[in-house]
C-alpha positions as CSV (number, residue, x, y, z in Angstrom):
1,X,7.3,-7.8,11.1
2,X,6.8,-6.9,7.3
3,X,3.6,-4.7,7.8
4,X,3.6,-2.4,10.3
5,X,0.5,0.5,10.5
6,X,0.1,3.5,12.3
7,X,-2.9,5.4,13.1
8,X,-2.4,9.2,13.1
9,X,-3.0,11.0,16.1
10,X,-6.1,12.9,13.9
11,X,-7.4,9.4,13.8
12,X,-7.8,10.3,9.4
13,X,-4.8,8.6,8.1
14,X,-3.2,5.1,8.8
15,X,0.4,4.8,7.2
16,X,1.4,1.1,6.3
17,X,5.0,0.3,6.3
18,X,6.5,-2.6,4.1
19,X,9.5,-3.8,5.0
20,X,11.4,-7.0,2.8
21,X,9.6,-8.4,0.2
22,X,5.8,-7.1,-0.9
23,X,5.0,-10.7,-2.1
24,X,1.8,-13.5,-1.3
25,X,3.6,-14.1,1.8
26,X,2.6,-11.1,3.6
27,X,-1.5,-10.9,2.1
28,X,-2.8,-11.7,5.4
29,X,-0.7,-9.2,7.3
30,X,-1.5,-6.6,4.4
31,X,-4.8,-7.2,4.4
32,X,-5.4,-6.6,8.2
33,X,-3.4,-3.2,8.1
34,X,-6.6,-1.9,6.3
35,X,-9.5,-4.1,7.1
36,X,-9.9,-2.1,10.7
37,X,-10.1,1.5,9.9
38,X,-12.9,2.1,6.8
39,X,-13.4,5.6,6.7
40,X,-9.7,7.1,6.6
41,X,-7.2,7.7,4.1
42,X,-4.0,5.8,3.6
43,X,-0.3,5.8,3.1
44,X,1.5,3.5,2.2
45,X,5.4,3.8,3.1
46,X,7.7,1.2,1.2
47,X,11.0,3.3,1.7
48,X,12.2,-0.5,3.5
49,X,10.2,-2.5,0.8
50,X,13.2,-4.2,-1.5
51,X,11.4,-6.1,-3.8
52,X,7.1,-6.4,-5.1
53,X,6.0,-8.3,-7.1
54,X,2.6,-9.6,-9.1
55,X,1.0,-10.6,-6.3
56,X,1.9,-7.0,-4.3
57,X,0.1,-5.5,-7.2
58,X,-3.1,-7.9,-6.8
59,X,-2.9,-7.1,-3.0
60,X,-2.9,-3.1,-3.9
61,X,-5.9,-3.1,-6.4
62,X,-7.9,-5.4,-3.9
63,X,-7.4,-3.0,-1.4
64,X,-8.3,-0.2,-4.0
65,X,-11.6,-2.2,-4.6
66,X,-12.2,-3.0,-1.0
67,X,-12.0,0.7,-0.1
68,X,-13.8,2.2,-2.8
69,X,-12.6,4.7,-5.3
70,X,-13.5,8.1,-3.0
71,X,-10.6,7.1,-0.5
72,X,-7.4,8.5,-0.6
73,X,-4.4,5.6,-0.9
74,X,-1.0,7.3,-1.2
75,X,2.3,4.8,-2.5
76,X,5.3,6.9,-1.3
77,X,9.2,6.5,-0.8
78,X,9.7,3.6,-3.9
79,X,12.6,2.6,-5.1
80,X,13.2,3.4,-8.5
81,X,12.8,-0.3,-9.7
82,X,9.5,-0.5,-7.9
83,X,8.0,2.9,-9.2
84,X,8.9,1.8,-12.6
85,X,6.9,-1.7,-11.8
86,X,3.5,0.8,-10.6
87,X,3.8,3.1,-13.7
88,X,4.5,0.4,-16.2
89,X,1.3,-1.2,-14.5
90,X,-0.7,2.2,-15.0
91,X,-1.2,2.2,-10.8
92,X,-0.3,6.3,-11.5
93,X,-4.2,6.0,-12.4
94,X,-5.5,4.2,-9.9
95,X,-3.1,5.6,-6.5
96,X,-1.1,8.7,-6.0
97,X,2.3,7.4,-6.3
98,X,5.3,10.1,-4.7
């Protein structure tokens, strides 16, 4: 499965993990990870994400927008490839990217 999520045992952060390719093929999947839990912050893990690309980004800033700017969304573990992709992109501005 190319999305997993986890609710915290707090029940105040939900960590998505991408695995493969962050591409159109997975939007549904993505887009479910976050739909059920509103008022919570959010990690993304992509330490098993190989590739992104324009599409991943369009996912991440329609999540941004469907959560509002107040909540919390945290990119960690990129590759070096796909941090260079989010800072290029000025995501730095938008996300907390570790």
């Amino acid at each position: 499965m190319p999305v997993e999520s986890t609710l915290s045992n707090s029940g105040n952060t939900v960590t998505i993990g991408i695995s493969g390719q962050f591409d159109f093929e997975i939007v549904q999947e993505f887009r479910a990870a976050y739909s059920d839990h509103k008022n919570a912050d959010y990690i993304i893990d992509m330490r098993a994400t190989e590739h992104m690309d324009s599409s991943a980004l369009g996912m991440l800033l329609n999540m941004r927008k469907s959560l509002g700017d107040k909540t919390r969304i945290s990119i960690i573990n990129c590759r070096p490839q796909i941090k260079k992709i989010l800072t290029i992109s000025r995501f730095d501005k938008k996300f907390e990217i570790e």
